[in-house]
N, CA, C and O atoms as a CHARMM CRD file, in Angstrom:
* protein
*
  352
    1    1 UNK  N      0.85300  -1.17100   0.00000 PROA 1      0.00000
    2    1 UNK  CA     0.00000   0.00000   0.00000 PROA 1      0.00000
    3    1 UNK  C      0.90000   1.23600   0.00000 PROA 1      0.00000
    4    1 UNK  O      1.90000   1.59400   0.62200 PROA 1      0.00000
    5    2 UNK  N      0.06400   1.77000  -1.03200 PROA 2      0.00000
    6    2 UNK  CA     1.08500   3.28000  -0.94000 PROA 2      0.00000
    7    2 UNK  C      0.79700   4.53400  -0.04800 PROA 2      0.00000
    8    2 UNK  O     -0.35400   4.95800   0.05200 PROA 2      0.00000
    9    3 UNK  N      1.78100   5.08900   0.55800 PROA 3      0.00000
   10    3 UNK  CA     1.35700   6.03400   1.70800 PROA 3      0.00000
   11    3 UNK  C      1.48400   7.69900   0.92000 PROA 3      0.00000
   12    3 UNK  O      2.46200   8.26800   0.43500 PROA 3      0.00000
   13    4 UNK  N      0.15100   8.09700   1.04700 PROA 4      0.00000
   14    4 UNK  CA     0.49800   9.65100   0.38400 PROA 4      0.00000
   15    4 UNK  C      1.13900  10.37400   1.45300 PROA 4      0.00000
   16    4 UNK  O      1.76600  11.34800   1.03500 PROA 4      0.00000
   17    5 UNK  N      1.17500  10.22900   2.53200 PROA 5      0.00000
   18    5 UNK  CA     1.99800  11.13400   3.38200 PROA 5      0.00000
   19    5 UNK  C      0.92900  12.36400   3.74600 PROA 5      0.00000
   20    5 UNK  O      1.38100  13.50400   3.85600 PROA 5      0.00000
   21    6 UNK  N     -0.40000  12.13200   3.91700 PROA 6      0.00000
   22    6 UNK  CA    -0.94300  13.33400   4.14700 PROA 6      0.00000
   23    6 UNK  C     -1.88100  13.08900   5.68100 PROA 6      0.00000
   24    6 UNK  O     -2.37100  11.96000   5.71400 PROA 6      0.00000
   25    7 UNK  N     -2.07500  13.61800   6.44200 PROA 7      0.00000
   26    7 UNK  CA    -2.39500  12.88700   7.34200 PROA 7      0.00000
   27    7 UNK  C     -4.12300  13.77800   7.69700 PROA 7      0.00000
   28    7 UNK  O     -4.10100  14.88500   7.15900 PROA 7      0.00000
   29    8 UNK  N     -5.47000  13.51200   8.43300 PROA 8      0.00000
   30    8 UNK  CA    -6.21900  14.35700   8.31900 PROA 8      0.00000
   31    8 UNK  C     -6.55400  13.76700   9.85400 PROA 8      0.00000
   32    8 UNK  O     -6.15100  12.67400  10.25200 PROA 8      0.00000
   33    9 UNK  N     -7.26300  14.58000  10.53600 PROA 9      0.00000
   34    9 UNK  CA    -8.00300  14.63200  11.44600 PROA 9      0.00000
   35    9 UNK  C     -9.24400  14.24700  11.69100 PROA 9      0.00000
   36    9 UNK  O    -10.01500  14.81200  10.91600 PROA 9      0.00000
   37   10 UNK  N     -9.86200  13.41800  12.54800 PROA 10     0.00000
   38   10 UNK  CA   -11.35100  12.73300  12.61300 PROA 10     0.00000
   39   10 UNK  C    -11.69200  14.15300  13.49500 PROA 10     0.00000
   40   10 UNK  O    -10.95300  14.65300  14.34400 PROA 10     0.00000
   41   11 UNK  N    -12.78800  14.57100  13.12900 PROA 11     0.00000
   42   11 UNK  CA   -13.65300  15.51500  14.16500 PROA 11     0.00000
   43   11 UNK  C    -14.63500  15.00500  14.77900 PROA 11     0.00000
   44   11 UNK  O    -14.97200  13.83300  14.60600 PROA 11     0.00000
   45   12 UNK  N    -15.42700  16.08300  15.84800 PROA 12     0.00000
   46   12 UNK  CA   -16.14900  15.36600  16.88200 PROA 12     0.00000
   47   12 UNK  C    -17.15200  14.34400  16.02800 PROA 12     0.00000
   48   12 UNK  O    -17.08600  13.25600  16.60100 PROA 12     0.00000
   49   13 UNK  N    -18.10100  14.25100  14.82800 PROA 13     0.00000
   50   13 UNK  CA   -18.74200  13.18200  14.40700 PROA 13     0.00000
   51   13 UNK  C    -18.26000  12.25000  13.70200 PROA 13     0.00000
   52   13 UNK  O    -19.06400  11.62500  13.01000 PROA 13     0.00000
   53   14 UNK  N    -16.79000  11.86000  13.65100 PROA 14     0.00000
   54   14 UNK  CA   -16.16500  10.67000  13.29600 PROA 14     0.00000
   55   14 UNK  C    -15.90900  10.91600  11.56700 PROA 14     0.00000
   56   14 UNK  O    -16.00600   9.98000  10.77300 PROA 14     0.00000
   57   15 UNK  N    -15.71900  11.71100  11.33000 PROA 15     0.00000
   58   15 UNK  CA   -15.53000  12.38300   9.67700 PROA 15     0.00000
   59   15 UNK  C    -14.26900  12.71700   9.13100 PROA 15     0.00000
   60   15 UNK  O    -13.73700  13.75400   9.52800 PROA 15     0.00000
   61   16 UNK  N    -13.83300  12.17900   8.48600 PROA 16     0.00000
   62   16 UNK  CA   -12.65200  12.51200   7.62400 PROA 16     0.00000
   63   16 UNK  C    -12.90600  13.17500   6.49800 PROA 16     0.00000
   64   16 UNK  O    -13.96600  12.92400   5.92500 PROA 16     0.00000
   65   17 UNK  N    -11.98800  14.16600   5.93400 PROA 17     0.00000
   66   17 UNK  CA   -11.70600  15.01400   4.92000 PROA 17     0.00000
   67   17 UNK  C    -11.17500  14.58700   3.70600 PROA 17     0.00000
   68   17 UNK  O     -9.98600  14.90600   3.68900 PROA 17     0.00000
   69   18 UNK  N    -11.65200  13.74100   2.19500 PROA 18     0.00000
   70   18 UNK  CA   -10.65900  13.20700   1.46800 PROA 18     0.00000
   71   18 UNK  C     -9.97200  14.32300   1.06300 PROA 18     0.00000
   72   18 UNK  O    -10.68000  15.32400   0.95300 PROA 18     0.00000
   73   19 UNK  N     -8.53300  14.48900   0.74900 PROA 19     0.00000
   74   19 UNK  CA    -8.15700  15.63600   0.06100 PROA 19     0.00000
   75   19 UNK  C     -8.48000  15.61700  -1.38900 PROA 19     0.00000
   76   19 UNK  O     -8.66400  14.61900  -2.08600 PROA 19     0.00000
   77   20 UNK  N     -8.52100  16.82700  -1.72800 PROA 20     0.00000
   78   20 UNK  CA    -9.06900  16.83800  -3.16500 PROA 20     0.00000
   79   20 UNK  C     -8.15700  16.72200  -4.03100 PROA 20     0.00000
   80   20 UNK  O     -8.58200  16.99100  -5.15400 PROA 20     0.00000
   81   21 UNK  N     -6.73600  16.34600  -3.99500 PROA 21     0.00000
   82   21 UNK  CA    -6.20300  15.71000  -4.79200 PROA 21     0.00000
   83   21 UNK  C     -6.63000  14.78100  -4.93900 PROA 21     0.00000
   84   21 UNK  O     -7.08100  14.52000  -6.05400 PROA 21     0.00000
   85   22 UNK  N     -6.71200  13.63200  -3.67400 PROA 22     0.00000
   86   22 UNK  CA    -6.82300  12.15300  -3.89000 PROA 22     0.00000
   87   22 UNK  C     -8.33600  11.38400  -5.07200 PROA 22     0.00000
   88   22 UNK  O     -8.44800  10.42300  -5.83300 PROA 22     0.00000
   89   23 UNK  N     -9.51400  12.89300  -4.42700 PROA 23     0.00000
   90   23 UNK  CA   -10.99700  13.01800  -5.06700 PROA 23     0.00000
   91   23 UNK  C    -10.78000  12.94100  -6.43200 PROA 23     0.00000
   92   23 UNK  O    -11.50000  12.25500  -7.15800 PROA 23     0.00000
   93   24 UNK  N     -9.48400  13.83900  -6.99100 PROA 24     0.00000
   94   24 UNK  CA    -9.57900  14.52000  -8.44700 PROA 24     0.00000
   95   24 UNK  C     -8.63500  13.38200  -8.79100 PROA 24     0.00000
   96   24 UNK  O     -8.83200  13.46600 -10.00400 PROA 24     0.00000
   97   25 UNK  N     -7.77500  12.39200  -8.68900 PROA 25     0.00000
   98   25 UNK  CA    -7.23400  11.69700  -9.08900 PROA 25     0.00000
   99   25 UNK  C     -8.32900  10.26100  -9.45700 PROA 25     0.00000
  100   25 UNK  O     -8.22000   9.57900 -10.47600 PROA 25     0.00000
  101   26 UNK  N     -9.52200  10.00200  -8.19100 PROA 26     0.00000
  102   26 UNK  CA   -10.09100   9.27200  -8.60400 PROA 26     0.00000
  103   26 UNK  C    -11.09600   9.64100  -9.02000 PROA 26     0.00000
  104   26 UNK  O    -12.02700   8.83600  -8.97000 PROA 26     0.00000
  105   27 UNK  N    -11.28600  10.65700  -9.45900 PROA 27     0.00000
  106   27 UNK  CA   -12.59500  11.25000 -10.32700 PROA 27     0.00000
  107   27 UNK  C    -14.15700  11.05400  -9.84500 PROA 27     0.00000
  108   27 UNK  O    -15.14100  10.55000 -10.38700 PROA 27     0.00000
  109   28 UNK  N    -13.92100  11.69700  -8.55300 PROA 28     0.00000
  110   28 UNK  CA   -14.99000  10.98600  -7.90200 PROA 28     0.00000
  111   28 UNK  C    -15.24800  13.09000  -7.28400 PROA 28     0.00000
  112   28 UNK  O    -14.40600  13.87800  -6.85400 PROA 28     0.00000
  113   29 UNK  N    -16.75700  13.27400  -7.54400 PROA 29     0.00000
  114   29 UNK  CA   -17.19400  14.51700  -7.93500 PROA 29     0.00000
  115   29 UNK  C    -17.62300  14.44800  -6.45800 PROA 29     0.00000
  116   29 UNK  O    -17.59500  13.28700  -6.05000 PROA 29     0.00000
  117   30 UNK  N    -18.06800  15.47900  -5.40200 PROA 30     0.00000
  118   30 UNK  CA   -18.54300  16.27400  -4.74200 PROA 30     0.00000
  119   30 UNK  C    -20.16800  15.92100  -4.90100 PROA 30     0.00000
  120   30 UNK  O    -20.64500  16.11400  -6.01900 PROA 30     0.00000
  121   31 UNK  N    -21.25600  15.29300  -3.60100 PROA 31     0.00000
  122   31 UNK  CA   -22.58400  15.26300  -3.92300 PROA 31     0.00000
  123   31 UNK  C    -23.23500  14.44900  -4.96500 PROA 31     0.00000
  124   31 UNK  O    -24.42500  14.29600  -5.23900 PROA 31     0.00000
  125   32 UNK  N    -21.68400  13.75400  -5.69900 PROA 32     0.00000
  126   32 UNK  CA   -22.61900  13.21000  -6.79600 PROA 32     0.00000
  127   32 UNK  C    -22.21400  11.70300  -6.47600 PROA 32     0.00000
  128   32 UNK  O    -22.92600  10.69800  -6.49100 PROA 32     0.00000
  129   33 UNK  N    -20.71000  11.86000  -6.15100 PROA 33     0.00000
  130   33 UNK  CA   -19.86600  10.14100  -6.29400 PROA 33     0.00000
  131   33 UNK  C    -20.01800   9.12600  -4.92100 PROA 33     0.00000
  132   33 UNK  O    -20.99300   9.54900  -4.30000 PROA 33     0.00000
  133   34 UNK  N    -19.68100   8.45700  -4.51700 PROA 34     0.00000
  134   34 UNK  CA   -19.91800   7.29300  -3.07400 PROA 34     0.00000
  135   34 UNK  C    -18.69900   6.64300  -2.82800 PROA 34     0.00000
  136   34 UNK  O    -18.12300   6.17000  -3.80800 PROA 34     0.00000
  137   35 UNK  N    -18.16900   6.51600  -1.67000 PROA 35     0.00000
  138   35 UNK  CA   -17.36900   5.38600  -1.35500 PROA 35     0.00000
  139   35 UNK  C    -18.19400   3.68900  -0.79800 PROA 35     0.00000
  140   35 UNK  O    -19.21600   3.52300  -0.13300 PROA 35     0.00000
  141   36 UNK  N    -17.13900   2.55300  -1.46700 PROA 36     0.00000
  142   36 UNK  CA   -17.28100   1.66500  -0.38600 PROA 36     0.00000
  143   36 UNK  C    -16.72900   1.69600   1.22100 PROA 36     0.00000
  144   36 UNK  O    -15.93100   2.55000   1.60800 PROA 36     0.00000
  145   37 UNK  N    -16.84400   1.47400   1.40300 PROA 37     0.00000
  146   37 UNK  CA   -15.25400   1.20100   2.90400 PROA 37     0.00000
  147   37 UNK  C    -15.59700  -0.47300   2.94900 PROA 37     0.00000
  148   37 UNK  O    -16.58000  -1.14400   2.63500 PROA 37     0.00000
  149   38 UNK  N    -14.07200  -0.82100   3.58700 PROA 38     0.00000
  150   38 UNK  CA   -14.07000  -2.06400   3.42500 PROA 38     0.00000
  151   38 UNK  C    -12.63900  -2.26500   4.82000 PROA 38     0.00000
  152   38 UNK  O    -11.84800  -1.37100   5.12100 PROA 38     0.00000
  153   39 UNK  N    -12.67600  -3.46000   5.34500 PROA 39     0.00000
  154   39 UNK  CA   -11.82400  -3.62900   6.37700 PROA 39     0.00000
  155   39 UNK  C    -11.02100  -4.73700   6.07500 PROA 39     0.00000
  156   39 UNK  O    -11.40400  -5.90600   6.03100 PROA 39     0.00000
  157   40 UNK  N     -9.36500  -4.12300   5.77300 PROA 40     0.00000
  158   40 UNK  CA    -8.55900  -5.04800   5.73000 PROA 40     0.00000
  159   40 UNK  C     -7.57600  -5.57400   6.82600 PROA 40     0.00000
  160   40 UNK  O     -6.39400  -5.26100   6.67900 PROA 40     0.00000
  161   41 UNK  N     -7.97500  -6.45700   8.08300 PROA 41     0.00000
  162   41 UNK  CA    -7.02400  -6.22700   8.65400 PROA 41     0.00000
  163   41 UNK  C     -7.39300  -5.12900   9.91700 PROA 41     0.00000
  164   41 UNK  O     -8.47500  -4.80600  10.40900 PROA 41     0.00000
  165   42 UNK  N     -6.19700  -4.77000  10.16500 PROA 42     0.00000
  166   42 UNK  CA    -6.40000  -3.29100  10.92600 PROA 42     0.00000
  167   42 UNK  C     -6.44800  -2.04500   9.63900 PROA 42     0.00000
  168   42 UNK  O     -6.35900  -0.85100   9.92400 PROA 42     0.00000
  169   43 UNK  N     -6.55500  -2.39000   8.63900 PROA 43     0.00000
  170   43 UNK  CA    -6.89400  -1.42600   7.41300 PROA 43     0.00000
  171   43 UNK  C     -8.51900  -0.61400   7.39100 PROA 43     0.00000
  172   43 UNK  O     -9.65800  -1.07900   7.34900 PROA 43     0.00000
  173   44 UNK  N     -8.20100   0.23100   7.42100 PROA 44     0.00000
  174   44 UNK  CA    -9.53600   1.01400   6.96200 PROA 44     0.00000
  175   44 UNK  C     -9.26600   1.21800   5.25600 PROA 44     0.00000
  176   44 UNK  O     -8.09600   1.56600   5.10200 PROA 44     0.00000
  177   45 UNK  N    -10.01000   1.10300   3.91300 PROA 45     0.00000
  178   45 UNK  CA    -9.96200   1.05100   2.60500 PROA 45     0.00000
  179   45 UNK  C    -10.85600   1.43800   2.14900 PROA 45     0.00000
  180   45 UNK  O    -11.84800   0.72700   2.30500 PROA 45     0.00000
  181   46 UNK  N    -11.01100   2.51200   1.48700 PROA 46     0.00000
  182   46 UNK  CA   -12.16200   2.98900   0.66000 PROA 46     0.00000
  183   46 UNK  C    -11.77100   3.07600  -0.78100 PROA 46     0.00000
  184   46 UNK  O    -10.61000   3.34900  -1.08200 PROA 46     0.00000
  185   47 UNK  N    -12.99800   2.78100  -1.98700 PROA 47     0.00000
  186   47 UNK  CA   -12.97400   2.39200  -2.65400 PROA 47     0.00000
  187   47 UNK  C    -14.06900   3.25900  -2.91600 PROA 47     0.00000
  188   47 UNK  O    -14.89700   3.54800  -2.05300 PROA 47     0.00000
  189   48 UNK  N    -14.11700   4.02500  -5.03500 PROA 48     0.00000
  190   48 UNK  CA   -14.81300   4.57300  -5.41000 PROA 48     0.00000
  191   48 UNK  C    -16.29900   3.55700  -5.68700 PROA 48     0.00000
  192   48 UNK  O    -16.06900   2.39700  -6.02800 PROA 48     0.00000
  193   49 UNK  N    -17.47600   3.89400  -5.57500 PROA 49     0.00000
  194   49 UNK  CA   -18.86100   3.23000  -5.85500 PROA 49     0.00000
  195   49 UNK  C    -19.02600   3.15400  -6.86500 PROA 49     0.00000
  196   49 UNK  O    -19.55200   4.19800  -7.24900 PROA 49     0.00000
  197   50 UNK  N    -18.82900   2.20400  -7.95200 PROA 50     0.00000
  198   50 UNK  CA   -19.34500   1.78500  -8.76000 PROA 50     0.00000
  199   50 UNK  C    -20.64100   0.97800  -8.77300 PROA 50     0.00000
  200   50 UNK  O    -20.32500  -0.03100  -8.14400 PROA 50     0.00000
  201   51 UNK  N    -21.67800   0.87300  -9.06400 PROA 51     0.00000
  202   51 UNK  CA   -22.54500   0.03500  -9.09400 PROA 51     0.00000
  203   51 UNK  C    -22.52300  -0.71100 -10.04100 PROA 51     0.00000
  204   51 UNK  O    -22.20000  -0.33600 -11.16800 PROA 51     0.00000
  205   52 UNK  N    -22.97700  -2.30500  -9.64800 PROA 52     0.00000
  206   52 UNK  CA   -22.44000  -2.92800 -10.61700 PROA 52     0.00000
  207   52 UNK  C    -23.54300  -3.96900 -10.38800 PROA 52     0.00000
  208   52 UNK  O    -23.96400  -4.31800  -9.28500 PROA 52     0.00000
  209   53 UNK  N    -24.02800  -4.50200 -11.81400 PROA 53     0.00000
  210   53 UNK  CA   -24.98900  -5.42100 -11.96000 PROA 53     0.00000
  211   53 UNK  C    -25.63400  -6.67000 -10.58300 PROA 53     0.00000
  212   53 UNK  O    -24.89000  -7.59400 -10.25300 PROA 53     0.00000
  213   54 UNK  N    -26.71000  -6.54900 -10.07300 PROA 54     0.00000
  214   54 UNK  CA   -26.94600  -7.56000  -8.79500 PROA 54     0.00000
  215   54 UNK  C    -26.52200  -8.91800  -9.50300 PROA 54     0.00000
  216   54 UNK  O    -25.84300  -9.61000  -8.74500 PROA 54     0.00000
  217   55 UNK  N    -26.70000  -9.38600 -10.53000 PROA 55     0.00000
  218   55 UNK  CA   -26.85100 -10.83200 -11.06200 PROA 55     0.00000
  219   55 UNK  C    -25.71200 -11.34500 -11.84900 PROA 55     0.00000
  220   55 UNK  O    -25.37000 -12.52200 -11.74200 PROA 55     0.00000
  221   56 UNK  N    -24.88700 -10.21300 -12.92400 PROA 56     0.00000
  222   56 UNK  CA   -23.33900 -10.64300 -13.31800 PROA 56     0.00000
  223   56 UNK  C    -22.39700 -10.10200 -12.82600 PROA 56     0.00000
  224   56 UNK  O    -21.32700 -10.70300 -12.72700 PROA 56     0.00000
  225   57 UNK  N    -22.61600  -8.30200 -12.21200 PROA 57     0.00000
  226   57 UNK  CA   -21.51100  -7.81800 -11.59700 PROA 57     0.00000
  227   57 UNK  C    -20.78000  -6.98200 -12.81200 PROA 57     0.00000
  228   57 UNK  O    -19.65500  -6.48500 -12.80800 PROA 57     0.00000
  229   58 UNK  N    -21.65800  -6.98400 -13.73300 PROA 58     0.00000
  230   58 UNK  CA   -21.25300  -5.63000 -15.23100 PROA 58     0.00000
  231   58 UNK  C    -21.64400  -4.38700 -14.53300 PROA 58     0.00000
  232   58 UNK  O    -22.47100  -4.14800 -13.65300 PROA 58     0.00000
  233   59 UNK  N    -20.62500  -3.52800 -15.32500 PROA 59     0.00000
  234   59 UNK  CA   -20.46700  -2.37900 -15.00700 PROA 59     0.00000
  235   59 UNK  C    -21.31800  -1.35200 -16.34200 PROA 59     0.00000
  236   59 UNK  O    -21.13200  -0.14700 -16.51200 PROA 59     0.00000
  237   60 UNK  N    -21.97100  -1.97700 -16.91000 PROA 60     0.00000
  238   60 UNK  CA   -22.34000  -1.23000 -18.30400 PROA 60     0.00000
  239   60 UNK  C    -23.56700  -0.54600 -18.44200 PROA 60     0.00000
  240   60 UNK  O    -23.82500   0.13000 -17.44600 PROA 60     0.00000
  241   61 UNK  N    -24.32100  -0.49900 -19.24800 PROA 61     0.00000
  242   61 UNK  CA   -25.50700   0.23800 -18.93700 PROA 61     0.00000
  243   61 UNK  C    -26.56100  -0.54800 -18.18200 PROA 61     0.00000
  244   61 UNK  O    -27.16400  -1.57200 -18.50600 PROA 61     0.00000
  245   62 UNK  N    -26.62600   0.22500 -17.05700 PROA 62     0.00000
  246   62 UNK  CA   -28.06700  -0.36200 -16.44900 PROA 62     0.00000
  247   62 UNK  C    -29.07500   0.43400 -15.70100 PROA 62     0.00000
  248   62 UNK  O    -29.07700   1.59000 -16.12200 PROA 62     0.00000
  249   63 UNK  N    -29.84200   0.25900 -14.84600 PROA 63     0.00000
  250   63 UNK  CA   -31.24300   0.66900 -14.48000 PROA 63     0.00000
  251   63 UNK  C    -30.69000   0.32300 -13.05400 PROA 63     0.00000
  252   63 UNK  O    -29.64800  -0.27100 -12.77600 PROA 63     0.00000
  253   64 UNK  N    -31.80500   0.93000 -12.08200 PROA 64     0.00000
  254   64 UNK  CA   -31.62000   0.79200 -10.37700 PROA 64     0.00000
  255   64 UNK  C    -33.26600   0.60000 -10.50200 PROA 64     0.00000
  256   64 UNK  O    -33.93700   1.35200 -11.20900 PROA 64     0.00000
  257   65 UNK  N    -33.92800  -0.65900  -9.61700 PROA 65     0.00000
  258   65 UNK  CA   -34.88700  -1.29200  -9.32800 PROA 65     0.00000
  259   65 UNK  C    -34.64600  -1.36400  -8.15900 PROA 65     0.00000
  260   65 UNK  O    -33.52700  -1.40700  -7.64900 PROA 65     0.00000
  261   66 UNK  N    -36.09200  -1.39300  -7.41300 PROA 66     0.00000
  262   66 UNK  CA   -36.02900  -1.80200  -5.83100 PROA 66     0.00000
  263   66 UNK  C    -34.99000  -1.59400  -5.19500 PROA 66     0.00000
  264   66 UNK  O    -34.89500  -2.43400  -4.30000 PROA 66     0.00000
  265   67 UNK  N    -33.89600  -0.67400  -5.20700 PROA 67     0.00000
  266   67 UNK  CA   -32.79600  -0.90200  -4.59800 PROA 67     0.00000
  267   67 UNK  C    -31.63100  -1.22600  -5.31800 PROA 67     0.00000
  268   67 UNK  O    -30.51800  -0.98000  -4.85100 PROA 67     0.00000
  269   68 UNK  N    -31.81600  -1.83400  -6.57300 PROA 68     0.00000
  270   68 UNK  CA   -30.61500  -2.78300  -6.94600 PROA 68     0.00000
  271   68 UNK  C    -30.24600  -2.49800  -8.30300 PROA 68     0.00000
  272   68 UNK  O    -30.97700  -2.19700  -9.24600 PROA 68     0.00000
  273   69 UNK  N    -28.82000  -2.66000  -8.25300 PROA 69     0.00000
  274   69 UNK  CA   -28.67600  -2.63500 -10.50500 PROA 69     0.00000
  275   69 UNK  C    -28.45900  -3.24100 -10.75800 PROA 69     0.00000
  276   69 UNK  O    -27.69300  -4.04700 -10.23000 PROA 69     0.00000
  277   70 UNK  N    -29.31400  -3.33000 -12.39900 PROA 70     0.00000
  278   70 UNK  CA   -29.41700  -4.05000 -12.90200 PROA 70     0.00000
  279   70 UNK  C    -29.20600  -3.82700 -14.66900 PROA 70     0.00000
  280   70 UNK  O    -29.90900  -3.17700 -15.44200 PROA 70     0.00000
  281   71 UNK  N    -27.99200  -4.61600 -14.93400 PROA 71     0.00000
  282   71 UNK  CA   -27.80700  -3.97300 -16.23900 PROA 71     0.00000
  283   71 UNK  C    -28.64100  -4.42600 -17.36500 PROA 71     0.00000
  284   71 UNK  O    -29.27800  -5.43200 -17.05400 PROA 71     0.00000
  285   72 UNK  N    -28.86500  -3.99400 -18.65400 PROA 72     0.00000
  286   72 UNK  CA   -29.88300  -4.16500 -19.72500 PROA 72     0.00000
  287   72 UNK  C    -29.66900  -5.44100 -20.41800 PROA 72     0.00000
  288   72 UNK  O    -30.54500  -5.60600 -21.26700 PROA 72     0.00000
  289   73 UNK  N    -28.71700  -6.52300 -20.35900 PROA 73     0.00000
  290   73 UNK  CA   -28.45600  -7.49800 -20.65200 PROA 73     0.00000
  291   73 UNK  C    -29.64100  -8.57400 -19.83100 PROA 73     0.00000
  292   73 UNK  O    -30.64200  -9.16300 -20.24200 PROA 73     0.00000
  293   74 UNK  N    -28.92000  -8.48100 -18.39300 PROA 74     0.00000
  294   74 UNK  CA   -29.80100  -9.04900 -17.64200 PROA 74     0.00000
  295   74 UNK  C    -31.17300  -8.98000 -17.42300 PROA 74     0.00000
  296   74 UNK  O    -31.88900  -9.85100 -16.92900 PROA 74     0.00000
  297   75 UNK  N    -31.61100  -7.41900 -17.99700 PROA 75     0.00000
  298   75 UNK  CA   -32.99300  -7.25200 -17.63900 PROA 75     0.00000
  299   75 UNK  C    -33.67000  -8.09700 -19.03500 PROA 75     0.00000
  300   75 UNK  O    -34.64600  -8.82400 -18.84900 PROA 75     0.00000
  301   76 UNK  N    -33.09400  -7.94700 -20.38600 PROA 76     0.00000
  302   76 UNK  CA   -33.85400  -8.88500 -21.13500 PROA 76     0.00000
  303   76 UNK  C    -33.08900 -10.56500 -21.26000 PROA 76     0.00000
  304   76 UNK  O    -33.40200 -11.41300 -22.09500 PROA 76     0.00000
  305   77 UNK  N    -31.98500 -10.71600 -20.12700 PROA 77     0.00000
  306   77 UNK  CA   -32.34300 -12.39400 -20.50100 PROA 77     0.00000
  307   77 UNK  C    -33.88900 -12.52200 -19.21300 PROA 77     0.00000
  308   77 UNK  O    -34.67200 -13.46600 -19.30900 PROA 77     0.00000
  309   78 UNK  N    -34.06600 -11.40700 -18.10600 PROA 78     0.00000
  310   78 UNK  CA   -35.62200 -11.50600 -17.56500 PROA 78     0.00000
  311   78 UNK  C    -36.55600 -11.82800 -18.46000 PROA 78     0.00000
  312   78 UNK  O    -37.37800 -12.74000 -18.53700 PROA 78     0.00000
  313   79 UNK  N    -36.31600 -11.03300 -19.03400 PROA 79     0.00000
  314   79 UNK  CA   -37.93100 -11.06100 -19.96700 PROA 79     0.00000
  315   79 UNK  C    -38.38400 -11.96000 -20.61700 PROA 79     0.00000
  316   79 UNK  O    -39.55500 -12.24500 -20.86700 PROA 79     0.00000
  317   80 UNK  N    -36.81700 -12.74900 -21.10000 PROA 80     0.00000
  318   80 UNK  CA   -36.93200 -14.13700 -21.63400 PROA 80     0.00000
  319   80 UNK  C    -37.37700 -15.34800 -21.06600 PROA 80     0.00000
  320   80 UNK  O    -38.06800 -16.27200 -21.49500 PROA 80     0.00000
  321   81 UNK  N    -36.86900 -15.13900 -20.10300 PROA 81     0.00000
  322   81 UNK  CA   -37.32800 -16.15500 -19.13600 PROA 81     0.00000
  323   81 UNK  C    -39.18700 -16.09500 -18.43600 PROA 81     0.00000
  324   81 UNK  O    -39.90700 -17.07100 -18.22600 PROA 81     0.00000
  325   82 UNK  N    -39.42000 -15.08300 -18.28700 PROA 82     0.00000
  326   82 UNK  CA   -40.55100 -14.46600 -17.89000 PROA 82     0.00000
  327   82 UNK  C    -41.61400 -15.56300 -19.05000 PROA 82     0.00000
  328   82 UNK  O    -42.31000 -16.53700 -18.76100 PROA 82     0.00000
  329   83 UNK  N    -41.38900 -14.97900 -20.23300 PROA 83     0.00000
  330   83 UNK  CA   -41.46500 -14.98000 -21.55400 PROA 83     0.00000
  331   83 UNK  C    -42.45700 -16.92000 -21.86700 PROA 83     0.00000
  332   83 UNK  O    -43.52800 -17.39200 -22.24900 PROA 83     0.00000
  333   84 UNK  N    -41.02500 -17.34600 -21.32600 PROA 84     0.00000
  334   84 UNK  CA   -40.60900 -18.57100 -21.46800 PROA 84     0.00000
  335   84 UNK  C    -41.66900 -19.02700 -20.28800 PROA 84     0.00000
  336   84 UNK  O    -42.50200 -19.86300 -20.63800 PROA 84     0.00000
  337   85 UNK  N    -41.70700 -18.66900 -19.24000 PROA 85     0.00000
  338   85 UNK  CA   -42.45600 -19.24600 -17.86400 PROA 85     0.00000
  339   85 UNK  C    -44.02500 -19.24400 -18.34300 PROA 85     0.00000
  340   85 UNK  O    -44.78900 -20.14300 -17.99300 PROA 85     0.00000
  341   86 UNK  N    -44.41400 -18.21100 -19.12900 PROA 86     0.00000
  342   86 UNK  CA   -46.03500 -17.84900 -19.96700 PROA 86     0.00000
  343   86 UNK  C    -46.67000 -18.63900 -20.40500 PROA 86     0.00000
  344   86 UNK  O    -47.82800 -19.03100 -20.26500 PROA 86     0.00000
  345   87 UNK  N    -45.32200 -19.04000 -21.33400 PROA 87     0.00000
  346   87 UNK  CA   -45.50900 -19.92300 -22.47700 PROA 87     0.00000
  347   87 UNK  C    -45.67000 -21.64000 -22.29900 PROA 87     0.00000
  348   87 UNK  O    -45.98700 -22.35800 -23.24700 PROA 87     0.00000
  349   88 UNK  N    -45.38600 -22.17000 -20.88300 PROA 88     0.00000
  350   88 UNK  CA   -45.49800 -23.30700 -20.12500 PROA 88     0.00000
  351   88 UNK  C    -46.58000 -23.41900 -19.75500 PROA 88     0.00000
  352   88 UNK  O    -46.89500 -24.38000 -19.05200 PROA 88     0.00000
């Protein structure tokens, strides 16, 4: 792991500051972008939010249902199947 050497301060509600280098390097916008966090270890790791398909885990065009994405591949092998269940 690489250390940027920058160090930030937790304030009284447990909040860290990303610096906006690190933001603008991962292209991750202000109000618009998300982190994961994830625990490695004694590691704290955050990771930009991609959403990514509930059923293959594609990153390509998709839709948000109930909660969940779902890319346009998957939504018509649904339909096929749907399709297919009718037709029985």
């Amino acid at each position: 792991m690489k250390s940027t050497g920058i160090i930030r301060p937790i304030d009284r509600m447990g909040r860290v500051v990303i610096p906006k280098e690190i933001r603008r390097h991962l292209h991750v916008e202000n109000d618009i972008d998300s982190f994961e966090i994830y625990m490695e270890g004694d590691f704290v790791v955050l990771k930009k939010y991609e959403p990514t398909c509930i059923f293959c885990g594609n990153l390509g065009e998709s839709v948000e249902m109930n909660g969940h994405t779902v890319c346009n591949k998957c939504i018509e092998r649904l339909r096929k199947k749907a399709a297919e269940e009718q037709g029985e």
